[in-house]
C-alpha positions in Angstrom: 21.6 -102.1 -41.1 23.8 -99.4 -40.6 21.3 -96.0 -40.1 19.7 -95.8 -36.6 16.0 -94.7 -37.3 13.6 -92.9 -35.0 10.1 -93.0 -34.1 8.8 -90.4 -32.0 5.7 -90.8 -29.8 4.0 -88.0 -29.2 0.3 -87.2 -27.2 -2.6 -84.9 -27.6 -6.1 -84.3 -26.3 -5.4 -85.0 -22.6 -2.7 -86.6 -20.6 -2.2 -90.0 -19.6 -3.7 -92.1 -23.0 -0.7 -94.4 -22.4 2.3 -93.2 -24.7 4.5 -95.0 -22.5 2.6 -98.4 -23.1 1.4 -97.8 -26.6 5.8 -97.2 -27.2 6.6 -100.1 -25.4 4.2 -102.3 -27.0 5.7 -101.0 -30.6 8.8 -101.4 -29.3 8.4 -105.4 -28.1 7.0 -106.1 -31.2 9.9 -104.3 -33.0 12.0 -106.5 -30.7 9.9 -109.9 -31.5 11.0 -109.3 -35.2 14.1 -109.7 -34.1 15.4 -105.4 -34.8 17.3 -104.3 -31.5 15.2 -102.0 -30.2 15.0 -98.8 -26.8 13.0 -96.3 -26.0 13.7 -93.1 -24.2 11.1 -90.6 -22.2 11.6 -86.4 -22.7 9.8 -85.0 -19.9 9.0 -81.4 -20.0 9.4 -80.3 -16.6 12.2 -78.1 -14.9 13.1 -80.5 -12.5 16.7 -82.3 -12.7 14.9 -85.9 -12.4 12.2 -87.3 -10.4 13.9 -87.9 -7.5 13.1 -84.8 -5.1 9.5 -85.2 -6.8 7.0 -86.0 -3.8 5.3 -89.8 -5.3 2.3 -87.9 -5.3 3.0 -85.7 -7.9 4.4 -88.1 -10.1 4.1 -91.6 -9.5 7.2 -93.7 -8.1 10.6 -92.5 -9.1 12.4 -95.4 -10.8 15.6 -96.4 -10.7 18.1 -97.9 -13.4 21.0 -99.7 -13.0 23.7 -96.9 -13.6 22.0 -94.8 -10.8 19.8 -92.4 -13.1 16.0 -91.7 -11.2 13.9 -91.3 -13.8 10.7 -91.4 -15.1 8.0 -94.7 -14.4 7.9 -95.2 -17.5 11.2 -96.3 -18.1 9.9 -99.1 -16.0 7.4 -100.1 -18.1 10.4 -100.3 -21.2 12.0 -102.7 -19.2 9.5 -104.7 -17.8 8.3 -105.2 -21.4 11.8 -105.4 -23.5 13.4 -107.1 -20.8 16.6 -104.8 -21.2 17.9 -102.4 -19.0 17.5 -98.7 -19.1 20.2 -96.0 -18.3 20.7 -92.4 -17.7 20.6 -91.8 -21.3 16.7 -93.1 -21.4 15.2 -90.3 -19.5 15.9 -86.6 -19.9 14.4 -83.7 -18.7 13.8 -79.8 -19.7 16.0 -79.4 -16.2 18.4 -81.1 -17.6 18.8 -80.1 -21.3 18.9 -76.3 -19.5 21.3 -77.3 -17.3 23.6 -78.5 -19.2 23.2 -75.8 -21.9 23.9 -73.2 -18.8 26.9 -75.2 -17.8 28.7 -74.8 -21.5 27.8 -70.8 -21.6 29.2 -70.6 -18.4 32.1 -72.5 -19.5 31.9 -69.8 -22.5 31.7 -72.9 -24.7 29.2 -70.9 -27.5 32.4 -68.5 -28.2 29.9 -65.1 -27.0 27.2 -65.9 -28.8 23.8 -65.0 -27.2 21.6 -68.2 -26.0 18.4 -69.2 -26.9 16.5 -71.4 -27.1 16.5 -72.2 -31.2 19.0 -72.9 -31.5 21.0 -73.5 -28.3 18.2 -75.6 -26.2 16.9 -77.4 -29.8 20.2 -78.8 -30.6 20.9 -79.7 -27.2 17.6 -82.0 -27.1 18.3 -83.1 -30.7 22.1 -84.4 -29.8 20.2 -86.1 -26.7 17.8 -87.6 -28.7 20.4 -89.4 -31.3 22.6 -90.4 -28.2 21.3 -94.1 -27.9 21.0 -94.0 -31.6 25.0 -93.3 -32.0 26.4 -96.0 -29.9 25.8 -98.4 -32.8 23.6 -101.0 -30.2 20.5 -100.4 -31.6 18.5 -100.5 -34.8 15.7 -98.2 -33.7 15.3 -96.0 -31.2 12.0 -94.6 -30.0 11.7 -91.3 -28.3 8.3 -90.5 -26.3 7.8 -86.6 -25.6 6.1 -86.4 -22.0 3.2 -83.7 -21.9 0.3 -82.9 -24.7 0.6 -81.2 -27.8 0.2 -77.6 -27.3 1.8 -77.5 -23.8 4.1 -74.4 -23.3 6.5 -76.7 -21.8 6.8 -79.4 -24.7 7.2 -76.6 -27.3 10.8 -77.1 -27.8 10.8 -81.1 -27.9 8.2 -80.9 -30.5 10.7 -78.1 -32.8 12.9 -80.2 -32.2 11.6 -83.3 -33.3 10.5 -81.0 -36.4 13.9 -80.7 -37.1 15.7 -83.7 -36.5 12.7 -85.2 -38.9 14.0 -83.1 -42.0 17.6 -84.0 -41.2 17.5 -87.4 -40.8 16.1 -87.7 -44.3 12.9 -89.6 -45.8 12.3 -92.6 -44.1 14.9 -92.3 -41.6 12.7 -90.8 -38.9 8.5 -91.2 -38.1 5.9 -89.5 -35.9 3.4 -91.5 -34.0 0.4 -89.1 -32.4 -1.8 -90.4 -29.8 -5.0 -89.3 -28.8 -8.4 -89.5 -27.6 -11.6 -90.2 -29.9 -14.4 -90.1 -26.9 -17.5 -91.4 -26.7 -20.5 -89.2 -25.9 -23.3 -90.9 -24.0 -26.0 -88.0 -24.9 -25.3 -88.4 -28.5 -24.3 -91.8 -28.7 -21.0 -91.8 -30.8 -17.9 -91.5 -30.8 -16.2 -87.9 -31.6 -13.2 -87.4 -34.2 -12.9 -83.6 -33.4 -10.8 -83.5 -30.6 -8.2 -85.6 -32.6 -8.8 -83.6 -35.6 -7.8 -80.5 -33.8 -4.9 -81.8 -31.6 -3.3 -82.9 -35.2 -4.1 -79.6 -36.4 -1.8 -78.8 -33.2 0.5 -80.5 -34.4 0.7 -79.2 -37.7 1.6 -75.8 -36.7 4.1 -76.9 -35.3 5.4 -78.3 -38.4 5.3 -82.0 -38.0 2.8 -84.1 -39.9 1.9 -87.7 -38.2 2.8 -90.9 -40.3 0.8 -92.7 -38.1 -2.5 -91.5 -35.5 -3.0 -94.2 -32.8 -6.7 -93.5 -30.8 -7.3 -94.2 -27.6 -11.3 -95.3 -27.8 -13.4 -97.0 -25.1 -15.1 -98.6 -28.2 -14.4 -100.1 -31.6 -13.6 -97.6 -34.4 -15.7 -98.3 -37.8 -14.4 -98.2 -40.7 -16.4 -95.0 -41.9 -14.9 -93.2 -38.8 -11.3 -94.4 -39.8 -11.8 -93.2 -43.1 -12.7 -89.5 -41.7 -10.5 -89.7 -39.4 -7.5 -90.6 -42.2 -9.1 -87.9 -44.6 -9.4 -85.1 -42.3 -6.3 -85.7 -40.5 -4.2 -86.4 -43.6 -2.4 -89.7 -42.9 -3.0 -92.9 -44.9 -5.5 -95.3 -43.9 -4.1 -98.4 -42.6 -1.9 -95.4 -40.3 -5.1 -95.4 -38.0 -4.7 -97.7 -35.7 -7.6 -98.3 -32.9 -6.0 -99.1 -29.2 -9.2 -99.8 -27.3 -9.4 -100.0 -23.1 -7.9 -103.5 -22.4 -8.7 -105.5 -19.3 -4.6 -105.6 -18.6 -1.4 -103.2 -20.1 0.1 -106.9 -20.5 -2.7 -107.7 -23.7 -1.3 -104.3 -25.8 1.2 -105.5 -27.7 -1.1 -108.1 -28.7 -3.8 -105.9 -29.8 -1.0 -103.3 -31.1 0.2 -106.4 -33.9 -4.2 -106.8 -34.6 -3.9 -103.3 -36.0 -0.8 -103.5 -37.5 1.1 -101.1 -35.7 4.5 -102.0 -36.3 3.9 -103.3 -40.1 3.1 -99.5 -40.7 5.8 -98.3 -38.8 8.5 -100.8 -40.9 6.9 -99.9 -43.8 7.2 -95.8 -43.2 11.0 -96.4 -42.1 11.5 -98.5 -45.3 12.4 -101.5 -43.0 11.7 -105.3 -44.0 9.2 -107.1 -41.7 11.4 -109.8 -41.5 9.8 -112.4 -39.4 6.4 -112.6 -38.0 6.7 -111.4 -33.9 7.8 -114.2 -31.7 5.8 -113.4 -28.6 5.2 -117.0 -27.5 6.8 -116.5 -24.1 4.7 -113.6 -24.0 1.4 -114.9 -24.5 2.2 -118.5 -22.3 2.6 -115.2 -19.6 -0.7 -113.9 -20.6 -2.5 -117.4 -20.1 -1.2 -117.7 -16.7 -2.1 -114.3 -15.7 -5.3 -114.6 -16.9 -6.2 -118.4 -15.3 -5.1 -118.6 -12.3 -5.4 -121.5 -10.2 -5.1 -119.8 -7.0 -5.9 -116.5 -5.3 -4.1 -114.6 -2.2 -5.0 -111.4 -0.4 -1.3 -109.3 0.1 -1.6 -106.6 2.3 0.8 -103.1 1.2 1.4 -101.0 4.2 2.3 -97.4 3.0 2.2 -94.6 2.8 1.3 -92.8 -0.6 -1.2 -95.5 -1.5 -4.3 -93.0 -2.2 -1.9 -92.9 -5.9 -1.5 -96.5 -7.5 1.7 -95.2 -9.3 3.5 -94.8 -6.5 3.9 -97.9 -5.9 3.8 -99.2 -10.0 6.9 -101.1 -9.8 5.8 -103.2 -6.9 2.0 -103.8 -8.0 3.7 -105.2 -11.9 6.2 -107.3 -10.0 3.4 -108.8 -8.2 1.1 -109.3 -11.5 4.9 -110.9 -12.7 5.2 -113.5 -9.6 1.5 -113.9 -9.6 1.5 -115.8 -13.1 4.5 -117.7 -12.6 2.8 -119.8 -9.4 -0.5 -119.2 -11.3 -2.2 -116.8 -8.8 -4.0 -113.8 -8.9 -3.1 -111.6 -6.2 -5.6 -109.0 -4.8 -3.4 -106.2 -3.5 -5.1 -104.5 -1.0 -3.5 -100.8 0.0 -3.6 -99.9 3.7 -2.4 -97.1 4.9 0.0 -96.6 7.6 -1.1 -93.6 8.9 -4.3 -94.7 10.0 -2.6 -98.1 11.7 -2.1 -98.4 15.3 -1.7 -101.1 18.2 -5.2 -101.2 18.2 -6.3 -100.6 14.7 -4.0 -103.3 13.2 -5.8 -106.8 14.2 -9.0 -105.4 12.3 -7.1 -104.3 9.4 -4.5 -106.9 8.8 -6.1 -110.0 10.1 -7.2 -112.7 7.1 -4.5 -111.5 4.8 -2.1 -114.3 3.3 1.2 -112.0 2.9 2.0 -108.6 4.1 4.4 -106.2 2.0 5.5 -102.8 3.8 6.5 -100.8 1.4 9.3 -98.2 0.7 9.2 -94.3 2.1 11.0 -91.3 3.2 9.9 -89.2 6.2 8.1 -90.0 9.6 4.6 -89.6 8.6 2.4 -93.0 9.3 6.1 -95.0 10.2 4.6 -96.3 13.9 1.7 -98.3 11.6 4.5 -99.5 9.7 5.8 -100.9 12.9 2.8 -101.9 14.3 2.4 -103.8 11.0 5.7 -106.0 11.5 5.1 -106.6 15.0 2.0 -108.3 13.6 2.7 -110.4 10.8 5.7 -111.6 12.8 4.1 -112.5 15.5 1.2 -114.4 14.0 3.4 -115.7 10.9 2.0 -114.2 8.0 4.5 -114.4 5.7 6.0 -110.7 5.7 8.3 -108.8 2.6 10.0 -105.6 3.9 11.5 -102.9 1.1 13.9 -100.4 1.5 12.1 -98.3 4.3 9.9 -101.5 5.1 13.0 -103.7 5.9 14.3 -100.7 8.5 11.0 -100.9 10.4 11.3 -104.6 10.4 14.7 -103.6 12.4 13.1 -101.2 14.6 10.5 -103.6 15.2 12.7 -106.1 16.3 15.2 -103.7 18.3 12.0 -102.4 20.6 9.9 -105.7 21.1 12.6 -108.5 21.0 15.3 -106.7 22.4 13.4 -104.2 24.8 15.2 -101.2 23.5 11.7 -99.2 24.0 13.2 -95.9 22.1 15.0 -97.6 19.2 14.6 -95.9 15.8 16.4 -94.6 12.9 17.6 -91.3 13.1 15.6 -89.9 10.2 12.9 -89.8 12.7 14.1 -89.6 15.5 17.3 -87.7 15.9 17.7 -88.1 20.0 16.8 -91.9 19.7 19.0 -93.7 22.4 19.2 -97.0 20.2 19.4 -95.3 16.2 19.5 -98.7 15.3 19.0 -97.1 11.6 21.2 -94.1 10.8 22.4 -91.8 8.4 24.9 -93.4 6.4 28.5 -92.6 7.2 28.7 -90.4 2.8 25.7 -89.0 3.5 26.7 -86.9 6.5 28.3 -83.9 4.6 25.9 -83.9 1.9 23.5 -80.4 1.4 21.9 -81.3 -2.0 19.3 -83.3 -2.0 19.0 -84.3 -5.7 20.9 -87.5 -6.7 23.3 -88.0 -4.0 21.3 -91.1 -2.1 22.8 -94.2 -2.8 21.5 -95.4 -6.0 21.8 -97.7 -8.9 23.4 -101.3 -8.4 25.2 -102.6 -5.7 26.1 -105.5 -4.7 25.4 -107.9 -1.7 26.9 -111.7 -1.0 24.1 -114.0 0.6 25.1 -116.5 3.1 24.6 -120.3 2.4 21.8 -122.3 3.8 19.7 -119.0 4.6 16.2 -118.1 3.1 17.7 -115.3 0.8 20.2 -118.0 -0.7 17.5 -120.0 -0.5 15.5 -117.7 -3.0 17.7 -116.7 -5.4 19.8 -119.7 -6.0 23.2 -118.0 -6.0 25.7 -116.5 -3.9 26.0 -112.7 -5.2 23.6 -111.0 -6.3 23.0 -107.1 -7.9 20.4 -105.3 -6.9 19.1 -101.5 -7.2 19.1 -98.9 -4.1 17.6 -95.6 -3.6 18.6 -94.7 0.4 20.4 -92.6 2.6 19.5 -94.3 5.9 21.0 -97.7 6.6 21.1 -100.2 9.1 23.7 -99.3 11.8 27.0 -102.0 11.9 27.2 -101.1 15.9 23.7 -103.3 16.5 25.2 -106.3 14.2 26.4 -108.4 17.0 23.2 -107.8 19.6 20.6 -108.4 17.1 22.5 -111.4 15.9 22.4 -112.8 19.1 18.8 -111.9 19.7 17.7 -114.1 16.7 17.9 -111.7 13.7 19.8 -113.1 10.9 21.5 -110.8 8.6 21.5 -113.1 5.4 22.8 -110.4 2.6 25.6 -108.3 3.1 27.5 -105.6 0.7 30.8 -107.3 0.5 32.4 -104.1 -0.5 31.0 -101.9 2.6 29.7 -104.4 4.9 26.5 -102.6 5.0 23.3 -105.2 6.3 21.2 -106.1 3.0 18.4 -108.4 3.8 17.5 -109.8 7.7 15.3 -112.7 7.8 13.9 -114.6 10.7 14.1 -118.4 11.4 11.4 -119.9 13.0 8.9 -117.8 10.3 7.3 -119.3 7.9 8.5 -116.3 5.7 10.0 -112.9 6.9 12.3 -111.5 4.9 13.7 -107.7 4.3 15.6 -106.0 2.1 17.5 -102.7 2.1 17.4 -102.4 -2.4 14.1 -102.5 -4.3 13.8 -105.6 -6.0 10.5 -104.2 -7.2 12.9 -102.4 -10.1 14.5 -105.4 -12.2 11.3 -107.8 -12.0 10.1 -108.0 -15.7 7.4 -110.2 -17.9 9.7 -112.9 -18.8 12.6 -112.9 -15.4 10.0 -112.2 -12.8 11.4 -111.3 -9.4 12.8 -114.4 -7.1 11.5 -112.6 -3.6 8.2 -112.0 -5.2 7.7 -115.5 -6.6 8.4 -116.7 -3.2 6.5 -114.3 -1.7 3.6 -115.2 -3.4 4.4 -119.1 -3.2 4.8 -118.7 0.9 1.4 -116.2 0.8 -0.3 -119.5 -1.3 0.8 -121.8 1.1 -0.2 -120.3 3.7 -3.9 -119.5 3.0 -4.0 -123.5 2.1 
């Protein structure tokens, strides 16, 4: 094939209907056929990337392996397509403006005057074809952040106008998502609100090939056929995606309606073969019989939002099918955890996971948390911020360095046991200058991290500035703390682990990032397994 074509996903109604699911589902199913397949997010906001975003304005900031923070979604591409993302995935209104302000500074438009069309247009529009030109992928499909109507989204959706008309018939589709409630005093399901948020659309310029509606109940055929008549697409082109007990049974329900047959059909694509999703669905079966159950305990901070920790609660549903378990995750906060609180909270939990975080708000329940699972061997996973306490933690009670701390909270601390990485001393920005992206780290033989990941070197992702300090290496050492992962490039501390534990392990990257349907995470497998075992 030797055109790229594009499908853009776009949303109306409300927020949050799932574009980001509903375009990876197309896009595994795309994929299944055998069509190499990506997907990108355009998010309308002025911000750079995620990263200075506070978690609870936006869910967890994920990471990809070239170092771009981006958008949670992107985690949801992988985890489904099982490829990774980059910095070309994810691209915001900061930084399409940004760029655009760089070139006229540069005097790059030769004195013309900016604006927005055409300037900001063509800047999106030569973003949008970027994965499309490198020649790896058949399709490419582009999911607009925001709702139809939006201020902010008003020059994605010109610009998908255009790049529509000049990519030719067939060469380039519009998907619209939205809402078809259900009103309890009247009993029945409403088409208006999708009839006028594709009227929306429609002044805009663009016409949807194909309306996907978010319903909490089925769609008759009568209400299809309205819904095709009034919002001018064919009929087979409305496709029902109804509530589903798990994000994980979508693609499945997505091939039902016929989703990606349509969307072949409009690009003037073959079918080829029918999806393979058998690896898929032997997934599905696990995750929805399982033989076992564990409680896991995550100790954080931001856990009033799920998102912030999305990564980390998929990963689990991932390692939770492969030893056939369901695991309850139950959220504690760390704020509210103290010497005295923690026995009643934490006590008849099978695994305890202390989660990642910046800042010293609720970081002595964090503590508190690890002093506990260590010392009554629940089997303990540390992240990022998680594995630092787990540091601290051993610094103050093993080593009776009372003070010891890292210096992000505690600048005067005696023992910073945990400081400011050597880089990240002269830095002012804040945006994108934490480590970040993959790094590498060689595991020593005969240790639990070896142990788990059945190999010697290893890539993982980071997203830090504070890091274990190399003048504690030899004290803690000797004091019983094995430092089992180490960057053979800077010799900074990667994972600690204890001995005589049935399972305590931490970890200065996010595993949490890479762990997808069909390569679930090695820590969290084990995790899980150690969390079975010990309940039995």
């Amino acid at each position: 094939m030797n055109q790229t074509k594009y499908i853009f996903v776009t949303g109306g109604v409300t927020s949050s209907l799932g574009k980001g699911i509903i375009a990876a589902s197309l896009a595994k199913l795309l994929q299944a056929r055998g069509y190499r397949t990506t997907i990108q997010k355009f998010d309308p906001y002025i911000n750079v990337d995620p990263g200075t975003l506070n978690p609870y304005e936006h869910g967890e900031c994920y990471v990809t392996n070239d170092g771009a923070e981006t958008d949670l979604d992107l985690g949801h591409y992988e985890r489904f397509l099982n490829v990774p993302t980059s910095q070309a995935n994810n691209v915001t209104t900061g930084r399409i403006y940004l760029s655009v302000i760089e070139k006229e500074r540069r005097g790059e438009f030769l004195g013309k005057t900016v604006q927005v069309v055409p300037h900001i247009t063509n800047e999106i529009k030569e973003r949008m074809q970027l994965l499309g030109k490198s020649g790896d992928y058949d399709i490419v499909i582009t999911e607009i952040g925001g709702t139809v109507g939006d201020i902010e989204s008003l020059p994605y959706i010109e610009s998908v106008r255009q790049l529509v008309w000049e990519l030719g018939e067939n060469n380039g589709i519009v998907i619209h998502l939205t809402l078809v409630p259900y009103l309890a005093a009247a009993g029945e399901l409403k088409t208006k609100p999708t009839q006028h948020s594709v009227k929306t659309l429609m002044e805009s310029g663009i016409k949807a090939d194909i309306l996907v509606c978010r319903t909490e109940y089925e769609l008759s055929e009568d209400l299809r056929h309205k819904l095709a008549l009034f919002c001018n697409v064919k009929r087979e082109a409305v496709i029902q995606s109804i509530d589903a007990s798990t994000i994980y049974d979508v693609p499945n329900l997505m091939l039902e309606e016929g989703l990606d047959k349509v969307a072949l059909k409009k690009l003037d694509l073959p079918e080829k073969s029918t999806p393979d999703l058998k690896l898929w669905n032997e997934f599905l079966q696990k995750h929805k019989n399982p033989k076992h159950e564990v409680n896991i305990g995550l100790v954080g901070k931001y856990v009033e939002l799920q998102d912030s920790y999305k990564s980390i609660l998929e990963a689990f549903i991932h390692a939770g099918a492969t030893n056939e378990t369901k695991v309850n995750v139950i959220s504690i906060h760390s704020e509210y955890l103290d010497a005295k609180t923690a026995e009643n909270q934490l006590k008849g939990l099978d695994g305890i996971l202390v989660a990642p975080g910046f800042g010293g708000r609720g970081i002595e329940g964090k503590i508190e948390t690890v002093r506990y699972a260590r010392e009554n061997n629940i089997p303990f996973l540390g992240i990022c911020l998680g594995m630092q306490m787990a540091v601290i933690e051993y610094s103050r009670n093993v080593l009776g360095y009372a003070d010891a701390n890292s210096t992000e909270m505690n600048e005067n601390t005696s023992h910073p046991v945990i400081n400011l990485m050597e880089e990240q001393k002269t830095i002012t920005d804040k945006g994108g200058t934490m480590r970040l992206g993959a790094w590498k780290c060689h595991l020593t033989e005969n240790t639990l991290a070896h142990k788990i990941y059945g190999k010697s070197d290893i890539l993982e992702r980071h997203r830090h500035r504070y890091e274990f300090n190399g003048e504690y290496l030899e004290v803690l050492q000797k004091a019983g703390l094995v430092t089992s992962g180490i960057n053979p490039e800077t010799g900074l501390v990667e994972v600690i682990e204890l001995e005589n534990h049935p399972f305590f392990i931490g970890v200065q990257y996010h595993p949490e990032y890479k762990s997808t349907v069909l390569a679930p995470h090695p820590l969290f497998v084990s995790f899980v397994a150690a969390a079975v075992k010990h309940k039995n």
